[in-house]
C-alpha positions in Angstrom: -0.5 49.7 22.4 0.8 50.0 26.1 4.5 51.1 27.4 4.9 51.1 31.0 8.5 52.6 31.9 9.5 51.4 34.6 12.6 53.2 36.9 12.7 51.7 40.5 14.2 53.7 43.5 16.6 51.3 44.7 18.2 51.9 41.2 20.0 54.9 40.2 18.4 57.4 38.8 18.1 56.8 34.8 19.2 59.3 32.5 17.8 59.6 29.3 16.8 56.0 29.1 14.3 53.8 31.2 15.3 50.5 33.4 12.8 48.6 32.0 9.8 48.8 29.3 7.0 46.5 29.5 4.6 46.3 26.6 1.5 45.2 25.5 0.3 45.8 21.4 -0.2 43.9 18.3 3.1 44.2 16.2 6.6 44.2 17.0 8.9 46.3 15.0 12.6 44.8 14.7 14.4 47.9 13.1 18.3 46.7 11.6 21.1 48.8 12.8 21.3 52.3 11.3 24.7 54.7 11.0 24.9 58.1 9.7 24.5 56.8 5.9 23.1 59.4 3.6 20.5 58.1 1.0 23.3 57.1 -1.8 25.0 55.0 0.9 27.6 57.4 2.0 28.9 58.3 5.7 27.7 61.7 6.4 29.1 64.1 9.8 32.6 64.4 11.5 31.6 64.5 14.4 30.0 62.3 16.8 27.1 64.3 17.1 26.5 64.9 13.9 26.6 60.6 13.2 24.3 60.4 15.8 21.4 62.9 14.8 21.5 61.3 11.2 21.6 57.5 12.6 19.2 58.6 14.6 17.1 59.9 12.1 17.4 56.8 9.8 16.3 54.8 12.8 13.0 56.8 13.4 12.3 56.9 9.5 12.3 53.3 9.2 9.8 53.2 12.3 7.5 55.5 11.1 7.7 53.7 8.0 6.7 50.9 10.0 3.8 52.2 11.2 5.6 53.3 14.6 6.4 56.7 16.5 9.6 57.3 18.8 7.0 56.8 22.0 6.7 53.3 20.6 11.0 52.7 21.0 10.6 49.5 23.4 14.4 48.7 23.1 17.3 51.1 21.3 21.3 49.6 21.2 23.7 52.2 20.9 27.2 50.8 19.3 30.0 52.9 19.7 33.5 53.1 17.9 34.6 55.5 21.3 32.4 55.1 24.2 34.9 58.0 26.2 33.7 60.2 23.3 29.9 59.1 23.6 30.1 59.9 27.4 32.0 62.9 26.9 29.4 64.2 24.4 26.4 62.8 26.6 24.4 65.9 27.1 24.4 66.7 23.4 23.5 63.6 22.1 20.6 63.7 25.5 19.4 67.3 23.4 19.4 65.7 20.1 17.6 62.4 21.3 14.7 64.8 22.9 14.5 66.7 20.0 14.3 64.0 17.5 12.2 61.2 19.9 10.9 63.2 22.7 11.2 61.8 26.5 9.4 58.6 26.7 12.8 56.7 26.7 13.2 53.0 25.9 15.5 50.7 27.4 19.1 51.7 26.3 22.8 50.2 26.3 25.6 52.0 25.3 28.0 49.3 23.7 31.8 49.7 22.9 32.8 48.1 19.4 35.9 47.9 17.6 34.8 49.7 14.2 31.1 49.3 12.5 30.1 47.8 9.3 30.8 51.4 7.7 35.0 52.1 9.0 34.0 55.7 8.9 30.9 55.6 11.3 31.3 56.6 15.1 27.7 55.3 16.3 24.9 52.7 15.4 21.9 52.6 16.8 19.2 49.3 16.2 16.1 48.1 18.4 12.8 47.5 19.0 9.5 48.6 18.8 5.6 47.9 20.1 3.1 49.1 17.3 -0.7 49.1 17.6 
């Protein structure tokens, strides 16, 4: 399995995500939309941050459960319930993603919603993946 990030200079500068991810590999992983839902189904954190590290965590789980890594993230979709909070916690969330995925960074859109599935979750995160 191949990723090629690609980040061209007559675009601004990405920060912690890539312009465009071209892959070649033998299985795509379609991974549902995760929140900050503890194993017996509950909304877990206060804070934004705190949603995100856990969603986060769900997300990579069902990858690796997959047969995936976080260097395989092709495509991620962040939903959020306050995108003014999301920016205004943006280097946080950048530390958390690096410490929990690294720094090969998929594609990534940031995406205001009204509420999630969940009326107590801040953040949802659901994508793709390119597994050998």
């Amino acid at each position: 399995m191949t990723l090629h990030r690609h980040n061209p200079a007559e675009l601004s500068p990405p920060a912690g995500f890539s312009h465009a991810v071209t892959a070649t590999g033998s299985r795509l992983v379609f991974l549902a939309g995760q929140t900050a839902l503890d194993t017996d189904g509950k909304v877990v954190g206060e804070t934004l941050p705190e949603q995100f590290t856990t969603a986060l965590t769900n997300l990579l789980a069902a990858l690796r459960h997959a047969g995936g890594a976080p260097a395989d993230l092709a495509r991620v979709t962040v939903y959020a319930t306050d995108v003014a909070e999301y920016r205004a916690h943006a280097a946080e969330l950048g530390r958390i993603w690096r410490a929990l995925a690294g720094r090969d960074y998929p594609a990534m859109a940031v995406i205001g919603v009204v509420r999630l599935w969940d009326e107590q979750a801040r953040v949802e995160l659901d994508g793709f993946a390119v597994v050998d």
